[in-house]
N, C-alpha and C positions, 0 to 999 in steps of 0.2 A: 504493500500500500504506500503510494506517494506519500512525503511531509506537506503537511500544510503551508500553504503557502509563506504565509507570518513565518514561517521557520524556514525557509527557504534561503540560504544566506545569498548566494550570488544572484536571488531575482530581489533583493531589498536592496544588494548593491547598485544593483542597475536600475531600478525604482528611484532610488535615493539620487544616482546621477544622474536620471532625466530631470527631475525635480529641480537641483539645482541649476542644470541648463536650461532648462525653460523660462526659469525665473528672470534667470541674466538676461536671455533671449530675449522678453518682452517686456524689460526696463529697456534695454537699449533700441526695442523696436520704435518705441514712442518718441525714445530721446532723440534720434539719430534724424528724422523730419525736424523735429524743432533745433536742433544744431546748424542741421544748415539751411533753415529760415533765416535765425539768427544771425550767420555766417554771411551769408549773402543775401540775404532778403528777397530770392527766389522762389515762390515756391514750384515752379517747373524744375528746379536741379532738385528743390527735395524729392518732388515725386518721381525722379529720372532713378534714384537712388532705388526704389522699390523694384522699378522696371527691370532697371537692370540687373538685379537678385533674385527676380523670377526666371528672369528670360536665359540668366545662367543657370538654372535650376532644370526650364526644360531642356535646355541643352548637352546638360551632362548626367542628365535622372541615369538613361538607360545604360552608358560605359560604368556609370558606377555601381549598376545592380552586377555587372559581368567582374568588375575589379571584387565586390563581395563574394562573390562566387570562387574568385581563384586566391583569394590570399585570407591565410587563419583570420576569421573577422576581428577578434578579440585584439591581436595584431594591427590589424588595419584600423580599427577604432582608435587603439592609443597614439598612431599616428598623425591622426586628426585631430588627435588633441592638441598635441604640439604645435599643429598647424595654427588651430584654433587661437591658442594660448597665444603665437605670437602674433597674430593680427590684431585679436583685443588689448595686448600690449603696445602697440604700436599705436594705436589709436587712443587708449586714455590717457598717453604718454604726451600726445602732441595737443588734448584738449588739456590735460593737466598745464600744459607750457601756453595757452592760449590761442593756439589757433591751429586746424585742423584742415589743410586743403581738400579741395572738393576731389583731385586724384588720387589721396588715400584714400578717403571714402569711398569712392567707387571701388579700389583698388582693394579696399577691407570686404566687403559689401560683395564682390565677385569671390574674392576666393573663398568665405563663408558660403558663400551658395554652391561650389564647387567641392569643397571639403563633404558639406551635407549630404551633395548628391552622393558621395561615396559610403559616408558615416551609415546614413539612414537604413540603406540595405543590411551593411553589417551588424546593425545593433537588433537588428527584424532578424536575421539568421542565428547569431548567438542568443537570444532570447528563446526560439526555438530548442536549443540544447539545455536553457536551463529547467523549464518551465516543462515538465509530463501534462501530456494530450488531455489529459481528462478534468484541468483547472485551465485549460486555454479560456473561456470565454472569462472567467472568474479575472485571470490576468490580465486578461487585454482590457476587460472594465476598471479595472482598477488604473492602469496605466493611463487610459482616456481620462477618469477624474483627477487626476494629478495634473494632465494637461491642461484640463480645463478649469481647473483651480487656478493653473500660473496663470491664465490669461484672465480671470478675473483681478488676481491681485499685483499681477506684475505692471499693468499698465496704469495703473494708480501709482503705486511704488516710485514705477521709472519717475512720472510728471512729477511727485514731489521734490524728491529727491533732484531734479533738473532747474528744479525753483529755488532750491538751495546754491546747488552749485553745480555747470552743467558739465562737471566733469565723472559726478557720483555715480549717476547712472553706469558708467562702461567701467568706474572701478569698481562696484558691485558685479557687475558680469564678469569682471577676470576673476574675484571671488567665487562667484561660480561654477566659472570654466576651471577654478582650481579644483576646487571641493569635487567636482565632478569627474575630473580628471584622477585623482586619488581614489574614487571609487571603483570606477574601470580596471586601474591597475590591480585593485583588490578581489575583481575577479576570479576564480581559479579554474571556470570550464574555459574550456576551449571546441571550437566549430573541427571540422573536416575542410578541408583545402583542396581544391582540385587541382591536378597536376597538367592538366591539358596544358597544351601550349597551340599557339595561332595568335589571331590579333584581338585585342580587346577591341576593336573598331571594326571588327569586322560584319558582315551583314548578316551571319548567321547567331555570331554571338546578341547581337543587338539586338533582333526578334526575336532569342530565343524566349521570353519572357510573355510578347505579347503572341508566337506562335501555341504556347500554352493555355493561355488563356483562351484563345479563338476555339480551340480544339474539343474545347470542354461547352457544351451549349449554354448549362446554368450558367458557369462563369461570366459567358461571355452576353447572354443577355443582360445578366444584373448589372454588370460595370456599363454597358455601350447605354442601359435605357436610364438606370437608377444612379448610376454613378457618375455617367458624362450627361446625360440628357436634364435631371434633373437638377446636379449643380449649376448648370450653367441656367435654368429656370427659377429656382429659389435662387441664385444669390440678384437676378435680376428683380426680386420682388423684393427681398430685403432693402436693398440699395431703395429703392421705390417707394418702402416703407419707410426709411431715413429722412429722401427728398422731402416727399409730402408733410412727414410728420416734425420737419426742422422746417415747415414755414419756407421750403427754399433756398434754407440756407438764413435764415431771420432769427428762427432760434432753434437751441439742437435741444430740448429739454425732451421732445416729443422722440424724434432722432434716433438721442443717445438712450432713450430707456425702453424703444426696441430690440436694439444693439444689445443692449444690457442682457434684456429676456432672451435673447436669442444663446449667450455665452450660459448663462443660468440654467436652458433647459439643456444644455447636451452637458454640462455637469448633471443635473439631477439625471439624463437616461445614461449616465458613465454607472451612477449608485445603483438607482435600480436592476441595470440587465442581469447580473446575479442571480435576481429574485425570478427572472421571467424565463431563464433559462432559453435564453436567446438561440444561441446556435440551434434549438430545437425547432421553435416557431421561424425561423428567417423570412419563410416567402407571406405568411402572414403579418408578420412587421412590416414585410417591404412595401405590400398593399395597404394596409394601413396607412401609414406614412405617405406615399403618393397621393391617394384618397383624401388625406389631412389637407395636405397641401394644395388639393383643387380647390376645398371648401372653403380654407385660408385667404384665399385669391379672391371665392368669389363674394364672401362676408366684407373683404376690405372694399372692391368693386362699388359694394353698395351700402356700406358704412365706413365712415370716417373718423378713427376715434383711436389715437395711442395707446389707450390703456386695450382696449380688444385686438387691436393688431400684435401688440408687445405679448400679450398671452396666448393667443393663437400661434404667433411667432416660435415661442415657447413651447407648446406643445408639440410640433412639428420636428422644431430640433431634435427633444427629448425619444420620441420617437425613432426619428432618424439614426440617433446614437445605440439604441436600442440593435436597431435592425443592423447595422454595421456590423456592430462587433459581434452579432450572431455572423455576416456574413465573412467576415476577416478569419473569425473561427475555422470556418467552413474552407478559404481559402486555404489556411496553413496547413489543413490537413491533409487534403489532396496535393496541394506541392511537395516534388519533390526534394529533399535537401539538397541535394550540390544543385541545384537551380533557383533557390528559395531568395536570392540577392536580384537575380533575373527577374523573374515573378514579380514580387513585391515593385520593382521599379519599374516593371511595364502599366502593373494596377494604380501605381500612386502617379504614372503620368499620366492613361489614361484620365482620370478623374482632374488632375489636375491643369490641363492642358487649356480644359473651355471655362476654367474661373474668374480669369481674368474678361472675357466678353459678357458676364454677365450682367455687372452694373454699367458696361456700356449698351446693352438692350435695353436696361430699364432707364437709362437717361435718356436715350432715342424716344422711347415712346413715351415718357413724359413731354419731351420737348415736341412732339407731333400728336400728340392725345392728351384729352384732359385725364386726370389721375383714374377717374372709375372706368376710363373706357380700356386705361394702359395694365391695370389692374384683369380686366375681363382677359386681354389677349395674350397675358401673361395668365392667366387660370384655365384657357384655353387649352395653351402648349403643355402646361402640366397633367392636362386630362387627357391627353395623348399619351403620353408617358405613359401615365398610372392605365390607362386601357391596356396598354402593348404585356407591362408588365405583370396586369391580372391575368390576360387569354392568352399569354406564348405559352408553348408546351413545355417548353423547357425550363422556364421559373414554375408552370405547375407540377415538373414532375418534382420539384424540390432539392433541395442540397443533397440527398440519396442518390439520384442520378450523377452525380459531380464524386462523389464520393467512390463508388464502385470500386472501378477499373483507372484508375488515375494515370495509372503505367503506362494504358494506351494513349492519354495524349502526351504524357512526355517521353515517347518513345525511348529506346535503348537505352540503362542507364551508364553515366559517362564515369569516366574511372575517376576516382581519389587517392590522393597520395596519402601519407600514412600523416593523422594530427600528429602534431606537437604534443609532446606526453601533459599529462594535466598535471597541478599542482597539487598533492592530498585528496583527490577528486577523483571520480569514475569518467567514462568518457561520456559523450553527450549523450543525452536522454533522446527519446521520443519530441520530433519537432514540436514546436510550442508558441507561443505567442509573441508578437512583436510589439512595439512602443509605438502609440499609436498618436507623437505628436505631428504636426503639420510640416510638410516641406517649405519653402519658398522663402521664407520672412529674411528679411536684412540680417537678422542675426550673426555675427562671423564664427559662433561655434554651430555647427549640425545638428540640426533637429534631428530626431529620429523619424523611424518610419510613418508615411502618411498614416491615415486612417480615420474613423468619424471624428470629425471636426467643426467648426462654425462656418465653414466655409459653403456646407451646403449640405442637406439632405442624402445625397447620393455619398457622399464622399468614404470610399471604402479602407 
């Protein structure tokens, strides 16, 4: 019989150093706009800042699911930390001295996006070796309310402490990137390493992730409808929901406290999935949730009012997190491991790919529609969705269908070379659950692996 989790020493290590990276992660996410407002009284260079830590993000998600793949992840992790550590050094060093150019910044701001695209998959692989199959959904909830706790109190945090003095924020992050770093190292499993040799750039290694996923029907319906189709639906309603309820921009009171509900309910569906035994119900979750999300659309359509929107909002989320981490469950089990770094950063780019055009939909059709008509045609496209993924066959036949025969979509399996001996440890367990914080953000340490998020409904 597995130890309980709570007893788990190297999944409270790694608990504990996403915790701290998170934290850092989203003081400096706040701070690092407001620096270079300040700095140059741009705010086009601050939002170039975001841009371009996404757009390096989708660009190296998939080489770095394959570098997870070929090198001991535990290895590869502390590597990025280092990396990590000296970019955050570099940066509070030069705001410590009073001025901070706008080419470190981006120059910090890339390779944090770049380290993560690497980090993210490893820390999803070795999480798999520590965590036994049969607490994955228990884990991965628990990892999601961690996250979602940073982001409620980390961006409070960051502002204060910026108001003080705007160099607190990124020394608190190296704080973090320390403590976190320390934790890593106190690891003692180690992954499986593949000995293949070829090019990480190459065009087989690169699909091999999203070849997997295609190959599998449930997979690959829930991520194209629930995971790319409705992120990029709710995060255009959300956005929609900010406009309207910030007056335009007049006052954010309305805004910020659907924002709010929205970060609130995917903590509260992080506590509950536990209880609901998620990975069992999924494709009832996922309808649900879609279904929420029509009704959400079409209550704001024809009511106007922050406090229903911010609880509807809320409930959606809540849900949404719910259904995820049943489905992440679902993922990790059918992946295979020596491709588990592949996988993971084909799903986390999938999803992540159409996030960023979301709140440009819903500006469009603010700015071409009045709010109840932009609201309908946005409740529209999500009731497309949620049809395709009630009546496909392949989300009814359920996670059981995905589950099977998993071998046959990742055909042949590829050789591994022998791990690195462990420290006082057995070798890796039964794959397991990954860290289910968000890719993308400014951050110059790595988030871990995507997974339900605020970013949208679908977000697997």
């Amino acid at each position: 019989m597995a130890e309980p989790l709570r007893s788990n020493r190297d999944f409270r290590l790694l608990w504990l150093s996403g915790l701290f990276a998170a934290l850092g992660g989203q003081m400096s996410a706040i701070a690092l706009p407001l620096l270079i407002l300040k700095e140059t009284g741009s705010a086009v260079q601050a939002g170039a800042v975001g841009t371009v830590a996404v757009c390096a993000v989708l660009i190296t998600m998939l080489p770095g699911g394959v570098m997870a793949d070929r090198v001991e992840r535990r290895r590869l992790m502390r590597l990025c930390d280092v990396g990590s550590l000296a970019a955050v050094t570099a940066l509070a060093l030069a705001v410590w001295n009073g001025h901070a150019p706008m080419a470190l910044v981006l120059l910090v701001a890339t390779s944090g996006a770049v380290l993560n695209s690497v980090y993210a998959p490893a820390a999803f692989g070795l999480m798999r070796a520590v965590v036994p199959p049969d607490q994955m959904s228990t884990a991965t909830a628990r990892l999601q309310a961690r996250t979602s706790t940073a982001r409620l109190v980390g961006p409070l945090v960051g502002g204060a402490l910026f108001g003080v003095h705007q160099a607190l924020p990124f020394t608190a992050q190296f704080l973090g990137l320390f403590l976190s770093t320390v934790c890593v190292a106190l690891v003692r499993t180690r992954s499986v390493a593949r000995t293949r040799a070829g090019s990480v750039f190459s065009r087989r290694e690169l699909t091999a992730g999203l070849s997997f996923l295609w190959q599998l029907p449930y997979l690959r319906t829930v991520l194209l409808v629930f995971g790319l189709g409705m992120n990029f639906s709710f995060g255009a309603l959300t956005f929609s929901a900010l406009a309207v309820f910030s007056d335009s921009g007049r006052s954010g009171l309305g805004g910020g406290f659907v924002i709010t509900c929205v970060s609130a309910g995917a903590l509260a569906g992080a506590l509950i999935a536990p209880r609901f035994a998620a990975e069992r119900h999924v494709r009832t979750l996922i309808v649900i949730t879609c279904w929420s999300c029509v009704g959400t659309a079409a209550v704001l359509a024809w009511l106007s009012s922050p406090l229903v929107a911010g609880l509807l909002c809320a409930l959606c989320m809540c849900l949404s997190t719910v259904a995820s981490i049943g489905f992440l469950s679902t993922l990790l089990v059918v992946t295979p491991e020596d491709r588990i770094g592949r996988v993971q950063s084909a799903a986390g780019f999938l999803s992540s790919i159409v996030q960023p055009f979301g709140p440009l939909a819903g500006g469009f059709l603010l700015a071409t529609l009045d709010s109840s008509a932009a609201f309908g045609v946005i409740g529209c496209v999500l009731a497309v969705s949620a049809a395709v993924v009630t009546l496909a066959p392949s989300v009814r036949a359920g996670a059981a269908a995905a589950r099977e025969k998993p071998e046959a979509a990742a055909g042949e399996p590829e050789k591994a070379g022998t791990p690195e001996p462990p420290e006082d440890t057995a070798m890796p367990r039964t794959p397991e659950g990954p860290d289910p914080e968000p890719a993308g953000t400014v951050s110059t340490r790595p988030a871990t692996a995507p997974a339900p998020d605020a970013a949208g409904p679908g977000a697997p």
